[in-house]
N, C-alpha and C positions, 0 to 999 in steps of 0.2 A: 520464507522463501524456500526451504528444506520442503517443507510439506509440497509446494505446486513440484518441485523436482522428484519427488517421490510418485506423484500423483500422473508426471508426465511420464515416468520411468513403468508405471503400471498400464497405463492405455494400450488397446489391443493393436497389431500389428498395424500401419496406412494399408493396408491389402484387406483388410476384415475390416474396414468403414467403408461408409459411403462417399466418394470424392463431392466436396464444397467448393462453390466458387464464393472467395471474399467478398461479402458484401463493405468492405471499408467503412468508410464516415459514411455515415448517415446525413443525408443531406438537410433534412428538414424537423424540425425540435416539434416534440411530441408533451403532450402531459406527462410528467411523471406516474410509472406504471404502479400500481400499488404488488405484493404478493405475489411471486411465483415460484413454487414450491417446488422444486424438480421433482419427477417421481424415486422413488426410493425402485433399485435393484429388484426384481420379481422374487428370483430364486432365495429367499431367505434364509435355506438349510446355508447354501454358500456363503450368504455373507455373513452368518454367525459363526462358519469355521474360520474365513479372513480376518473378521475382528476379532476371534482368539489366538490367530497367529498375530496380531498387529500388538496385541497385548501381552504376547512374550517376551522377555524385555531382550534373550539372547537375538531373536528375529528383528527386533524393531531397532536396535541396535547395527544390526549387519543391512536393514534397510537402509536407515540415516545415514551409515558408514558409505554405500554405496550412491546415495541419492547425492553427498559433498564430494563422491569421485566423480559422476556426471557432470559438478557443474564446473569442475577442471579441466575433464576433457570436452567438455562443448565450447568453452575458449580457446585449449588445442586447435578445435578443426575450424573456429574462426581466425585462427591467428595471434592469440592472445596468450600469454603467459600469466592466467590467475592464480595459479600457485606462486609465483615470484611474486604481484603484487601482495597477496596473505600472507608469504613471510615478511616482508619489508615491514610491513605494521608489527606485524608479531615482532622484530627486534626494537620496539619503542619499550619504555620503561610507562607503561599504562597506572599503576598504582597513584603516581602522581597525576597523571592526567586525569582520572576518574575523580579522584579526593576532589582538584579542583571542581569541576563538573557539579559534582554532586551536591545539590542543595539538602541540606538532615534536617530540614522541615516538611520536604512532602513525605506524604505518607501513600504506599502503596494499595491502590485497592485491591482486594481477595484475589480477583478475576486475573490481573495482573504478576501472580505470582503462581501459575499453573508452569507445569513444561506446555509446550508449545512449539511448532516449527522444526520440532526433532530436536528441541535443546531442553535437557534434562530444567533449566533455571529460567527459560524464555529467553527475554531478553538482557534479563538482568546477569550479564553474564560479558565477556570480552569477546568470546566466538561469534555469535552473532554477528556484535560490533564488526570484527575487522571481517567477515565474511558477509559482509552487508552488500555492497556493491559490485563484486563480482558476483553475488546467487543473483542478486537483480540484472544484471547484463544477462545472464547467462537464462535463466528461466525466461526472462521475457524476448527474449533473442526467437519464438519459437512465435510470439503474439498473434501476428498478422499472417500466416499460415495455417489454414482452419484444419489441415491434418495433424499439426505441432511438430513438424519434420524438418523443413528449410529453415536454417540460421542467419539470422540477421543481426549484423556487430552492431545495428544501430535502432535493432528492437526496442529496449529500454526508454532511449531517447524520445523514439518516434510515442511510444505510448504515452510519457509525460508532455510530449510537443502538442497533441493532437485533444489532450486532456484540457491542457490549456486554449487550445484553439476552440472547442466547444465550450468550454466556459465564454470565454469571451462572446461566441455568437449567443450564449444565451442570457449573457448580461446584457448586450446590446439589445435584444427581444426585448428583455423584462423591463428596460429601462433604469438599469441598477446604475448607483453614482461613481461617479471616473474611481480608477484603483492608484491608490498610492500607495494605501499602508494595509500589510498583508500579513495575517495568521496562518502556520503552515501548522496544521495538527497532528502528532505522528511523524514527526519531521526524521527521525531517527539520526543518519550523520550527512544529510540534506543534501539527497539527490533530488527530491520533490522543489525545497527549498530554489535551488539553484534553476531549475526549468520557470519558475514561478517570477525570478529575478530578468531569465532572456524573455517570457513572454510579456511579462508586464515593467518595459523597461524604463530607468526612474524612480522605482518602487523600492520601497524598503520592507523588508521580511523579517518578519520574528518565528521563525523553527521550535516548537516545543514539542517536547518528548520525554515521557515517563523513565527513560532508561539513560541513569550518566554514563552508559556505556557507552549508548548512542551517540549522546553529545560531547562526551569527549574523544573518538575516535574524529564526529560528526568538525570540532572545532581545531583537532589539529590538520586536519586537511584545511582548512582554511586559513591557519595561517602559510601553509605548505606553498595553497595558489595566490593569496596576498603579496608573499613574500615575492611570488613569479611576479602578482601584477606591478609593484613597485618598482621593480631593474625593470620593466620595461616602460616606467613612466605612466601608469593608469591607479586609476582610485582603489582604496579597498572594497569591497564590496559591502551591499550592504544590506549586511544579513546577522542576524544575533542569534544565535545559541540560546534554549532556557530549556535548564529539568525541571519539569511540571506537568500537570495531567493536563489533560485536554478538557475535563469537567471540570478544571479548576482551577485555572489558569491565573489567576491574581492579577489581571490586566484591568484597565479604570475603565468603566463603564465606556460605550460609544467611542471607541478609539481605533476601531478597522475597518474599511471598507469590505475587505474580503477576508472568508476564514475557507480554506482551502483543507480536504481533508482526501488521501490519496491511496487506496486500499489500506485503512483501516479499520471500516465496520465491520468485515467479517471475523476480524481478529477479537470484537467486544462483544459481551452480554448486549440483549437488544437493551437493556434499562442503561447504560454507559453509553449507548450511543444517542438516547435519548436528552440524557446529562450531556453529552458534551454539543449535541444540538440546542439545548438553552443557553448553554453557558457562549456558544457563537451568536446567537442572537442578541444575547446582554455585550459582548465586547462589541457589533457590529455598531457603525453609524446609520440612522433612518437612510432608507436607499443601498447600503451595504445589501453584502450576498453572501451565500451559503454556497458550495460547492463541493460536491464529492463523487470522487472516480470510486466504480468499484466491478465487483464482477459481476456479472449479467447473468442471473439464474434461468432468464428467458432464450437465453442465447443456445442456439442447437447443439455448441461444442459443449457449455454446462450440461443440458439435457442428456447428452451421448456418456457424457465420462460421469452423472451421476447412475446411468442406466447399469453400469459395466460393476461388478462387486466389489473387483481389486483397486481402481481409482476410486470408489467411492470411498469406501474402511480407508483407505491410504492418506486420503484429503482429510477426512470426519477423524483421524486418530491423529492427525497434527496439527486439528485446526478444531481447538474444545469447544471454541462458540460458532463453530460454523452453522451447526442447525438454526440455533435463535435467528444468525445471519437472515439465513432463507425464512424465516418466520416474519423478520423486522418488516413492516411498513411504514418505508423510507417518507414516501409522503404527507403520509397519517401523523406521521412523527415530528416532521419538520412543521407543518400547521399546525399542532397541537404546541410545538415551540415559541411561535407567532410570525412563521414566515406566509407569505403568499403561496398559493399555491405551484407549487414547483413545475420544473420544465426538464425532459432529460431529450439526449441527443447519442446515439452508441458511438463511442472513441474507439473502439475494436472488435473485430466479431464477437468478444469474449466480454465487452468490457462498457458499462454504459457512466454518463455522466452527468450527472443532476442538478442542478441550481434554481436555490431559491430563493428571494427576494426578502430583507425585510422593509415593511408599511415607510411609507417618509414619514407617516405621522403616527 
């Protein structure tokens, strides 16, 4: 989340673009696009000086530093107190909460343990964790404004709502079997999870994520809102927490209709997103689906902020597999997994969303 905040922190002034009218949802589901490469920045002398200031650590430092004051004061001028919510967690005694969490049989793969997102340890780290939900309110707050100017308290929301609302239209297309039981990949402390539970209501969620950080931040809010839904007479929800990879999930063959995965391809090597596209097709049932929201490298706002030097180095220096991103052929990939061939639909100017089928037989 650090890195899109840096990344929006670097774009040239709304006065030096071109004004955009939002094209919103997309109305009608398209083949999935294979490859779109943005172009790399012209001036090359320039952006080998920005990626050696980016690779300063005293620079890259006072970036990050600045990029988590952004996303304080853009809740500010929404109205929201995100520093008070980051300390409230920060007074939790997390050592216990993590121990539980954490399973000491996954093992972390390489890619996995890079810095990332401006956090010296990735994810595997506390910061992250309790700055999980407000950097996601507060970055995505900017979504559906194609100059990234006007904030919206209910940015986030509407991008997970509308994520879900194009899955759905294109599970109904494809003919995919009714959703009951659902794989949230990357769940981290399951804001995806919880949009996945109002759109497909009934349904039970399993949230997995490589980071006990994640999941134990991710499960004591849940017992936090359990505990609400109880004194007011309502069920627990139902949703379960797991630390494990997304390639690797130890689930029993054909036991999910859906595997739902929500910006986090560009965060993997293209071979990890390839793994954990088999490994949804093995937990799926025949008629089950694939689904994944991600950024849209076709999308004019991608185009515009890969063109510029400073969001580009800025994005590419806190997001290590973002190139491979832009290289992966998502479709190529998912049929070579043994899905049908896929179908996407754009959930935001910025933002497209894929689903693909596997065979009934």
């Amino acid at each position: 989340m650090l890195s899109q905040s840096l990344t929006h922190a670097a774009q040239a002034p709304a006065a030096a673009r071109p004004a955009r009218r939002s094209r919103g949802l997309q109305c009608r589901a398209q083949a999935a696009t294979g490859t779109v490469v943005p172009p790399r920045p012209k001036n090359e002398l320039l952006v080998g000086l920005v990626e050696a200031l980016f690779k300063f650590p005293p620079f890259f430092a006072f970036a990050a530093k600045n990029a988590r004051a952004m996303i304080v004061k853009r809740g500010e001028k929404m109205g929201m107190d995100f520093q008070a919510e980051i300390d409230a967690l920060r007074s939790v005694d997390w050592d216990e909460e993590v121990a539980a969490a954490r399973d000491p049989t996954v093992k972390y793969p390489s890619y996995y343990k890079k810095p990332f997102h401006a956090y010296p340890d990735g994810n595997l780290a506390m910061e992250p964790a309790l700055e999980m939900t407000v950097a996601a309110r507060s970055v995505h707050s900017v979504v559906y404004d194609p100059e990234g100017k006007k904030l919206d308290p209910e940015g986030d929301a509407k991008l997970r709502s509308t994520f879900n609302d194009c899955t759905k239209v294109l599970l109904e297309e494809q003919g995919a079997r009714p959703v009951q039981d659902i794989l949230d990949v990357g769940a981290a402390t399951g804001l995806s999870s919880l949009a996945l539970l109002k759109a497909f209501p009934g349904s039970q969620v399993t949230g997995i994520d490589l980071s006990p950080h994640m999941i134990a931040v991710g499960r004591y809010l849940q017992r936090q809102r359990n505990a609400d839904q109880a004194a007011a007479g309502q069920q627990p929800e139902q949703l379960r927490f797991v630390h494990g990879a997304g390639e690797d999930t130890r689930l029993p063959d054909g036991c999910m209709d859906l595997v739902s995965i929500m910006l986090v391809c560009h965060e993997l090597p293209a071979a990890a997103s390839q793994a954990i596209f088999a490994e949804a097709f093995r937990v799926l049932r025949p008629g089950g689906a694939l689904a994944v929201m991600e950024m849209n490298p076709a999308s004019p706002i991608f185009q515009r902020i890969f063109s510029n030097p400073f969001p580009y180095v800025a994005f590419k220096s806190t997001e290590p597999w973002l190139l491979e991103y832009l290289s992966l052929d998502m479709p190529g990939a998912m049929t070579a997994a043994g899905f049908l061939p896929p179908r996407q639909l754009e959930n935001s100017p910025r933002h497209k969303t894929v689903v693909a089928v596997k065979p009934q037989q």
